[in-house]
N, CA, C and O atoms as a DFTB+ gen file, in Angstrom:
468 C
 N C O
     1  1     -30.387      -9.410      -4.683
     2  2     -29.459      -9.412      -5.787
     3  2     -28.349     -10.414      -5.505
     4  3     -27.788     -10.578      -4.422
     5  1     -28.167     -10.922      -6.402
     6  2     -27.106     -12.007      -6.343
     7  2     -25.791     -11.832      -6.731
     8  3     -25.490     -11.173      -7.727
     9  1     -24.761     -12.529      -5.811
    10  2     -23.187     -11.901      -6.281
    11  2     -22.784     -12.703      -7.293
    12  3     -23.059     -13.903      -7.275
    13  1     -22.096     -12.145      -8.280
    14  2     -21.492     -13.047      -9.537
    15  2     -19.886     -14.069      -8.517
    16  3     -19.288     -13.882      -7.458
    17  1     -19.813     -15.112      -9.661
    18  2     -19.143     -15.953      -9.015
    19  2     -17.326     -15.259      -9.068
    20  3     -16.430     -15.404      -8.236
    21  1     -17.323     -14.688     -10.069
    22  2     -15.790     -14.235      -9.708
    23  2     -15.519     -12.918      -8.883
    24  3     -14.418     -12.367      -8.876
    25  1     -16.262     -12.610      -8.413
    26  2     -16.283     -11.258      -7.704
    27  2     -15.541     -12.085      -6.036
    28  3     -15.644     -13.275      -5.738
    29  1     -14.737     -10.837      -5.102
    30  2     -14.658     -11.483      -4.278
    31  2     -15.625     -11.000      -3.325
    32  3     -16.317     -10.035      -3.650
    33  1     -15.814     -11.692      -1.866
    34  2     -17.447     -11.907      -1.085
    35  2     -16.882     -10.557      -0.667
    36  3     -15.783     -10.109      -0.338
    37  1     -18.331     -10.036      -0.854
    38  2     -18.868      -8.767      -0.179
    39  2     -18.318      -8.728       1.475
    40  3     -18.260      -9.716       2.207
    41  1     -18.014      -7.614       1.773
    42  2     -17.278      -7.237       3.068
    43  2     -15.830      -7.720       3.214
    44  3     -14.993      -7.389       4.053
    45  1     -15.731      -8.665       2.096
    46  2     -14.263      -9.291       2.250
    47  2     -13.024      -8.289       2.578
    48  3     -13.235      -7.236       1.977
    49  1     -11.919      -8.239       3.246
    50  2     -11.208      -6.719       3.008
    51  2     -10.619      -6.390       2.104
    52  3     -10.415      -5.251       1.685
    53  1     -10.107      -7.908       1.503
    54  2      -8.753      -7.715       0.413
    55  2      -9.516      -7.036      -0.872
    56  3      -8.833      -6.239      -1.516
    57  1     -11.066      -7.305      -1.379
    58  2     -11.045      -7.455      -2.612
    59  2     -10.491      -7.608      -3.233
    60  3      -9.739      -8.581      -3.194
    61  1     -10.507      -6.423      -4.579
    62  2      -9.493      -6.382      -5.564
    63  2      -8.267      -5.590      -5.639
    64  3      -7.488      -5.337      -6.557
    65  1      -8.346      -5.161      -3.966
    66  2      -6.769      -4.519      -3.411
    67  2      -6.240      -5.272      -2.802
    68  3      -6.931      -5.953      -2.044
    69  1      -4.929      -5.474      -2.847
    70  2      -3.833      -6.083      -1.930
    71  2      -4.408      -5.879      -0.428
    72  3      -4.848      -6.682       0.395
    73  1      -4.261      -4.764      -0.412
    74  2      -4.435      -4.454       0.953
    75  2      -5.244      -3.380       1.248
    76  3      -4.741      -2.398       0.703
    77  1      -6.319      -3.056       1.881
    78  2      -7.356      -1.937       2.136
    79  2      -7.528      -1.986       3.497
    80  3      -8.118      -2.994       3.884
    81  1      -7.138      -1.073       4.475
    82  2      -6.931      -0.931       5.448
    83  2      -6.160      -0.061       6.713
    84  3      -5.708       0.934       6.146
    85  1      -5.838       0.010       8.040
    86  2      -4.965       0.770       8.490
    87  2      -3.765       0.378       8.322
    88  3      -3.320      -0.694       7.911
    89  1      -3.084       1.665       8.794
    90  2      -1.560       1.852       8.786
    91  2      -0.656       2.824       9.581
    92  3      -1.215       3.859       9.943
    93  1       0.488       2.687       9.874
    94  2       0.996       3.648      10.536
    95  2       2.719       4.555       9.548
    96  3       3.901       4.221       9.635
    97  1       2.162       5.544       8.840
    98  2       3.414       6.184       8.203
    99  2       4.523       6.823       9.212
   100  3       4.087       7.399      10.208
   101  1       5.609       6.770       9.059
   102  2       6.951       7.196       9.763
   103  2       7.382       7.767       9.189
   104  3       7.359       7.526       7.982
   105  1       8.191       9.124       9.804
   106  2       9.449       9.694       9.306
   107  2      10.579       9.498       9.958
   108  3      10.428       8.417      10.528
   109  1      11.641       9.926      10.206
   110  2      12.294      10.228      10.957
   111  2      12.215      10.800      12.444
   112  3      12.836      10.437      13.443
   113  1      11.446      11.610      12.317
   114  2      10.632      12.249      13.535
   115  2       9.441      12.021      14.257
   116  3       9.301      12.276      15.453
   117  1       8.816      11.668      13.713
   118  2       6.972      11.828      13.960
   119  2       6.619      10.463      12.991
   120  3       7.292       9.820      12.185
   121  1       5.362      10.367      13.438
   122  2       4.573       9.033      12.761
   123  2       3.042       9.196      12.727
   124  3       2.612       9.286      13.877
   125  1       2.055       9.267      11.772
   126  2       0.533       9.746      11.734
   127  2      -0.026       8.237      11.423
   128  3       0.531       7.504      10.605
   129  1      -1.304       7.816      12.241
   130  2      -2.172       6.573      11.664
   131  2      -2.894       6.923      10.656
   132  3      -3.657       7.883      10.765
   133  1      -2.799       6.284       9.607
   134  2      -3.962       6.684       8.856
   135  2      -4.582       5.193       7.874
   136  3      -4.318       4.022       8.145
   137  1      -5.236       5.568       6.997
   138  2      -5.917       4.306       5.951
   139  2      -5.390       4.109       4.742
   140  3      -5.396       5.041       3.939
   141  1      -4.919       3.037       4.449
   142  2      -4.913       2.590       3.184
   143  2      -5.193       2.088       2.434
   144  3      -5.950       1.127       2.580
   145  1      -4.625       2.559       0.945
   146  2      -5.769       0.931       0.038
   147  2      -4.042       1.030      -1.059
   148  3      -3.522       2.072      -1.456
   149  1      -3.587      -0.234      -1.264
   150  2      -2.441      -0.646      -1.390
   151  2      -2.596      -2.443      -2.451
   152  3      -3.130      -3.483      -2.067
   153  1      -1.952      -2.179      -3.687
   154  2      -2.303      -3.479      -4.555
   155  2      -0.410      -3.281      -5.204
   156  3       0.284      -2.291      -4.970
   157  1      -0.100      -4.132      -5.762
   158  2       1.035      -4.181      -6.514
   159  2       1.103      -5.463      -7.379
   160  3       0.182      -6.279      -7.338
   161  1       2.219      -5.648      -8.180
   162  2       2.245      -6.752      -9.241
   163  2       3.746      -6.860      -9.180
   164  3       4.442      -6.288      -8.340
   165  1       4.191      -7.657     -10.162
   166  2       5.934      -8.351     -10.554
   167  2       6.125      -7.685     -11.623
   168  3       5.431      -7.937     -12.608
   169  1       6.891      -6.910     -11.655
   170  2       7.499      -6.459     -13.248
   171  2       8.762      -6.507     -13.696
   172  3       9.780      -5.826     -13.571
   173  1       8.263      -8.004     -14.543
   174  2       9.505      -8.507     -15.351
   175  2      10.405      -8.070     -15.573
   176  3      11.397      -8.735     -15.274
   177  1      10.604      -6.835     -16.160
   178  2      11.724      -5.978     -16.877
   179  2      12.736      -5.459     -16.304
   180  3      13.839      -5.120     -16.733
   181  1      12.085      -5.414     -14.911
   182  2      13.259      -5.045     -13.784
   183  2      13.254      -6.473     -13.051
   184  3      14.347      -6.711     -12.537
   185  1      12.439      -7.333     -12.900
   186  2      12.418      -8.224     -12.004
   187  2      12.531      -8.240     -10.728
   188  3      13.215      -8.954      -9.995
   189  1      11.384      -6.904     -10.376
   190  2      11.094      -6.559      -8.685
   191  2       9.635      -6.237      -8.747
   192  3       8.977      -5.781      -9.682
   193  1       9.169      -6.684      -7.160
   194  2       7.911      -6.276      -7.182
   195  2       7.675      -4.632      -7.031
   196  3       8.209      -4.051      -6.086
   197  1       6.973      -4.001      -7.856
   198  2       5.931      -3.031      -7.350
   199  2       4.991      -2.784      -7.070
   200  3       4.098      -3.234      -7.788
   201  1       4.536      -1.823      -5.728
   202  2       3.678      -1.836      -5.030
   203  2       3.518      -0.396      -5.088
   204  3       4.426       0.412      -5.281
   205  1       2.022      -0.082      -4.866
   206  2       1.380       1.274      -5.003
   207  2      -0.045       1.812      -4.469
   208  3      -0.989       1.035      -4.617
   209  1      -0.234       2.746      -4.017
   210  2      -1.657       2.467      -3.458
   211  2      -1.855       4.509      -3.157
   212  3      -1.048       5.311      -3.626
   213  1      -2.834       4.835      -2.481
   214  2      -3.141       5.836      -2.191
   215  2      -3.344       5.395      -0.627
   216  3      -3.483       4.255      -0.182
   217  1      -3.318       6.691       0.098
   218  2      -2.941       6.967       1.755
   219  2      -3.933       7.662       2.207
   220  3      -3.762       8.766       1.690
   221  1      -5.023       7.716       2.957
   222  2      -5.770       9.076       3.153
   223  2      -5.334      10.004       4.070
   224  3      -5.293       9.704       5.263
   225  1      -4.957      11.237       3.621
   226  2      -4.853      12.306       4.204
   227  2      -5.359      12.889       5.802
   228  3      -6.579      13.026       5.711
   229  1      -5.142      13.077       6.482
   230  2      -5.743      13.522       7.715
   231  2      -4.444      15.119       8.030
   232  3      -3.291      15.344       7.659
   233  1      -5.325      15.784       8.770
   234  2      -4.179      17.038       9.343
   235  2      -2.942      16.170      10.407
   236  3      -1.944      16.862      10.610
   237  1      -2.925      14.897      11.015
   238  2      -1.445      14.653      11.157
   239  2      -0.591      13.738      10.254
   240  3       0.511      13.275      10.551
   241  1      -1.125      13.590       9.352
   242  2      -0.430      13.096       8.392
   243  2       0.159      14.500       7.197
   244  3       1.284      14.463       6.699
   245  1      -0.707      15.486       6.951
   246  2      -0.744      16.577       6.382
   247  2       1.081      17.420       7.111
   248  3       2.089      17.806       6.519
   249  1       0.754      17.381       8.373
   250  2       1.714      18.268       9.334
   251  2       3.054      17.206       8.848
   252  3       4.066      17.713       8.365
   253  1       2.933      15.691       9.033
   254  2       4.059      14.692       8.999
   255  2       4.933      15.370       7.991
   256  3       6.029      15.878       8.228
   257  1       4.203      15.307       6.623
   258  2       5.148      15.244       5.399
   259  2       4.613      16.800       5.097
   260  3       5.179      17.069       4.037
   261  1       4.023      17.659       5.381
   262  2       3.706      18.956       4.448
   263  2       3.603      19.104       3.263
   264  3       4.289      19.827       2.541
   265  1       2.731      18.422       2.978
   266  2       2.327      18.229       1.947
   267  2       3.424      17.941       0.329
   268  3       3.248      18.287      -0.839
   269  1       4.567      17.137       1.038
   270  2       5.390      17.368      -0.064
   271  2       6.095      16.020      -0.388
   272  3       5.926      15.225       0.536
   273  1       6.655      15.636      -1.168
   274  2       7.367      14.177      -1.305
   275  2       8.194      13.603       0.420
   276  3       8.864      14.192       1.268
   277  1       7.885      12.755       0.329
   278  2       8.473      12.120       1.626
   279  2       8.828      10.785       1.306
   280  3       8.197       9.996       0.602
   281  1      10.104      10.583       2.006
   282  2      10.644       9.205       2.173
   283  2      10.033       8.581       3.496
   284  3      10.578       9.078       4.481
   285  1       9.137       7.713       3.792
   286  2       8.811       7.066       4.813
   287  2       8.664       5.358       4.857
   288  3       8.846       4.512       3.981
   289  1       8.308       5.268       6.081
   290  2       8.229       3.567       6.265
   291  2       6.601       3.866       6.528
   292  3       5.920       4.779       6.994
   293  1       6.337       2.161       5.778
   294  2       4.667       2.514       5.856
   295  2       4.452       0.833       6.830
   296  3       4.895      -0.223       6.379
   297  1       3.815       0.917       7.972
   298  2       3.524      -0.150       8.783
   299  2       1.952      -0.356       8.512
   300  3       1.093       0.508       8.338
   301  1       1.818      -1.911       8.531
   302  2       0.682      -2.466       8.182
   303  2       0.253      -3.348       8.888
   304  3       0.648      -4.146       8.038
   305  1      -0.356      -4.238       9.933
   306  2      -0.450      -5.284      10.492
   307  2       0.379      -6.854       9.940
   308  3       0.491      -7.982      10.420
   309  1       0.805      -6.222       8.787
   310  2       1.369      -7.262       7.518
   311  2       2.754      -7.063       8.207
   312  3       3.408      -7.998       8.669
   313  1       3.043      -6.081       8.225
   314  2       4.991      -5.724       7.663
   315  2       5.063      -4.744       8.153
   316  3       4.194      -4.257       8.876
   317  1       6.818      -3.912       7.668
   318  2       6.899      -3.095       7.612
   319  2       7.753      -2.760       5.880
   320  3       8.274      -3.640       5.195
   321  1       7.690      -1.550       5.584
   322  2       8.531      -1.269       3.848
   323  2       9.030      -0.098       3.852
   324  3       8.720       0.569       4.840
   325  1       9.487       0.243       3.333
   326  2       9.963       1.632       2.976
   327  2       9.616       2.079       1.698
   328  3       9.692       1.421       0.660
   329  1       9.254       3.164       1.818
   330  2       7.946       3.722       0.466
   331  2       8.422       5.028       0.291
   332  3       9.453       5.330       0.892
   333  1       7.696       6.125      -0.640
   334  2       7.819       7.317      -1.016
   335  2       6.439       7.667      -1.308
   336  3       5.785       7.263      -2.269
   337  1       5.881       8.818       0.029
   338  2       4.831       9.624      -0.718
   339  2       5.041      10.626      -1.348
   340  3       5.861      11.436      -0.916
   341  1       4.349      10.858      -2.564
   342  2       3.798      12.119      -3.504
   343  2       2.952      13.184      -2.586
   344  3       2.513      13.132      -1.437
   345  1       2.928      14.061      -3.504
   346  2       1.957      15.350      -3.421
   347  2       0.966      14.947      -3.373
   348  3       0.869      14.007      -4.163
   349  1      -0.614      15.282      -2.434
   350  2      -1.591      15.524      -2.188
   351  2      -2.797      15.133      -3.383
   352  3      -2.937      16.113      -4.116
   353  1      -3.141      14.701      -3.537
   354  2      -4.762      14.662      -4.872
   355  2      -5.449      15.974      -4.188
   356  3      -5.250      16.460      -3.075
   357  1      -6.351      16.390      -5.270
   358  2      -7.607      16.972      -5.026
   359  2      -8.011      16.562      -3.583
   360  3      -7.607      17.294      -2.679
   361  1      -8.635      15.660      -3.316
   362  2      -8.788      14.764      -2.657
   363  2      -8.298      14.853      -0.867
   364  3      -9.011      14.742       0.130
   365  1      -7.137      15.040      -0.957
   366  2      -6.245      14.996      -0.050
   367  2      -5.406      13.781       0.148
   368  3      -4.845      13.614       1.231
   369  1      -5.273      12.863      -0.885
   370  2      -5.325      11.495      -0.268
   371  2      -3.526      11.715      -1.296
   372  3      -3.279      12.278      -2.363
   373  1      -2.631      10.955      -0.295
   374  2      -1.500      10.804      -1.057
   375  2      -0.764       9.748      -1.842
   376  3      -0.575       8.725      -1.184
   377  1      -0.255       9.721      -3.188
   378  2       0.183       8.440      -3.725
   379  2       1.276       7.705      -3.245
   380  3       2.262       8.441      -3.243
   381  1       1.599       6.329      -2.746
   382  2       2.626       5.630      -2.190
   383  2       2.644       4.818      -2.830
   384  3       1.678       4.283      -3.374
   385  1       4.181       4.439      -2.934
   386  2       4.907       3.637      -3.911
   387  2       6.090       3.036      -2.827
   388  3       6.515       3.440      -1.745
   389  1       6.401       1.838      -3.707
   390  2       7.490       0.739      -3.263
   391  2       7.459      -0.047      -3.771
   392  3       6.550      -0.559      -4.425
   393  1       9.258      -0.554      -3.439
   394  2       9.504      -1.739      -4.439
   395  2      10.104      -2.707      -3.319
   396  3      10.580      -2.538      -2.196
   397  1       9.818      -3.987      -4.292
   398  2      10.331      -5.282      -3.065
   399  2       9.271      -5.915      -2.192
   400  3       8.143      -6.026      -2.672
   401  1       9.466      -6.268      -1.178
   402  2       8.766      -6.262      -0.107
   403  2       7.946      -5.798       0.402
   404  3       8.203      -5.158       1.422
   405  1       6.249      -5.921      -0.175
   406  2       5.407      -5.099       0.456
   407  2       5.032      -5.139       2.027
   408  3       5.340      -6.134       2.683
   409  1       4.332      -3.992       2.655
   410  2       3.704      -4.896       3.640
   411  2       2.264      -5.182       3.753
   412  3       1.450      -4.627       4.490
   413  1       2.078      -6.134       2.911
   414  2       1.137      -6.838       2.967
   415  2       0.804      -8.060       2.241
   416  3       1.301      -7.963       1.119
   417  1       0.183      -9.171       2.379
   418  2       0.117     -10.769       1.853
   419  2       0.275      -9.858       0.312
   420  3      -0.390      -8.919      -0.126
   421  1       1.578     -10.677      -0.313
   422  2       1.423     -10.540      -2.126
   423  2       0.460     -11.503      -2.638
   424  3       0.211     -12.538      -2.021
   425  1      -0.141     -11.174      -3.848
   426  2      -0.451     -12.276      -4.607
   427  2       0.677     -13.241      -4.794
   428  3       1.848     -13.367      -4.435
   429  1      -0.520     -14.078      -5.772
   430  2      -0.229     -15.576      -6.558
   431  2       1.221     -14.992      -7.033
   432  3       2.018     -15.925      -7.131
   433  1       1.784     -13.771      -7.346
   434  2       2.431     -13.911      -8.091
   435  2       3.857     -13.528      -7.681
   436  3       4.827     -13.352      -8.419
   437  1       3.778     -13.436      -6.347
   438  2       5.212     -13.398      -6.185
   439  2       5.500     -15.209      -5.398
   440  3       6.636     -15.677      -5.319
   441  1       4.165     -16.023      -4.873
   442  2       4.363     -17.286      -4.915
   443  2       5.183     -17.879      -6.152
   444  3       6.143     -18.649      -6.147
   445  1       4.555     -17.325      -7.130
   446  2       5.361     -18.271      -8.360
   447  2       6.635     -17.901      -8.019
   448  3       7.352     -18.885      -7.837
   449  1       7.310     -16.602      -7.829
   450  2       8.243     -16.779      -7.670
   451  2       9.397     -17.267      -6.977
   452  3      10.610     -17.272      -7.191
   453  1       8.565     -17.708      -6.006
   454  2       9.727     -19.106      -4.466
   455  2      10.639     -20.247      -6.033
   456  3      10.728     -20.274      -7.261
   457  1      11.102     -20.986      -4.788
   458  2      12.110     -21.579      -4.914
   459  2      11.410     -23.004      -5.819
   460  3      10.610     -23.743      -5.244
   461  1      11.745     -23.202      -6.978
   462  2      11.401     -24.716      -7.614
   463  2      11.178     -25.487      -6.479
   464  3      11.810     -25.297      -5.440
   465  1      10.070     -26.600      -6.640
   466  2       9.938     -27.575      -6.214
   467  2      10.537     -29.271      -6.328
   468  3      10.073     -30.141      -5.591
């Protein structure tokens, strides 16, 4: 079977996420490794980037935040950011959010936003 031309190459990591991969969440206290998959965009209206992704769950990440909103720093081989997880999915997997500075390569589209040439 053949790959279509706009697709990105099979095994690639980024695909069509920013970032799909490990990570290390922080609190104040304690810190759990776990996986992420992490994409964001520019939104005009405020004129900051947001970034968002889901976290997978493990029992020390579970114990970290207890299952409840948390203010943490999310480390990536990229960066580091400061984020906010949500409550749990079905799933177990938790929603993370941030603005600004992700950690991880942005798109094309915060390039556009550098400095005129």
């Amino acid at each position: 079977m053949s790959q279509r031309a706009d697709e990105p190459p099979r095994g690639e990591e980024h695909g069509d996420d920013d970032y799909n991969g490990s990570a290390v969440v922080f609190t104040a206290e304690r810190q759990a490794e776990v996986e992420v998959v992490l994409r964001g965009n520019f939104q005009p209206i405020d004129g900051r980037f947001h970034w968002y992704g889901r976290v997978t769950g493990d029992g020390e990440l579970d114990e970290l935040v207890a299952g409840r909103r948390a203010e943490v720093v999310l480390r990536t081989p990229h960066g580091d950011a400061v984020a906010t997880l949500s409550d749990p999915d079905p799933w177990n997997r938790y929603r993370i959010t941030g603005l600004g500075r992700p950690p991880f390569p942005a798109g094309s589209e915060l390039v556009e936003l550098g400095e005129p040439d």
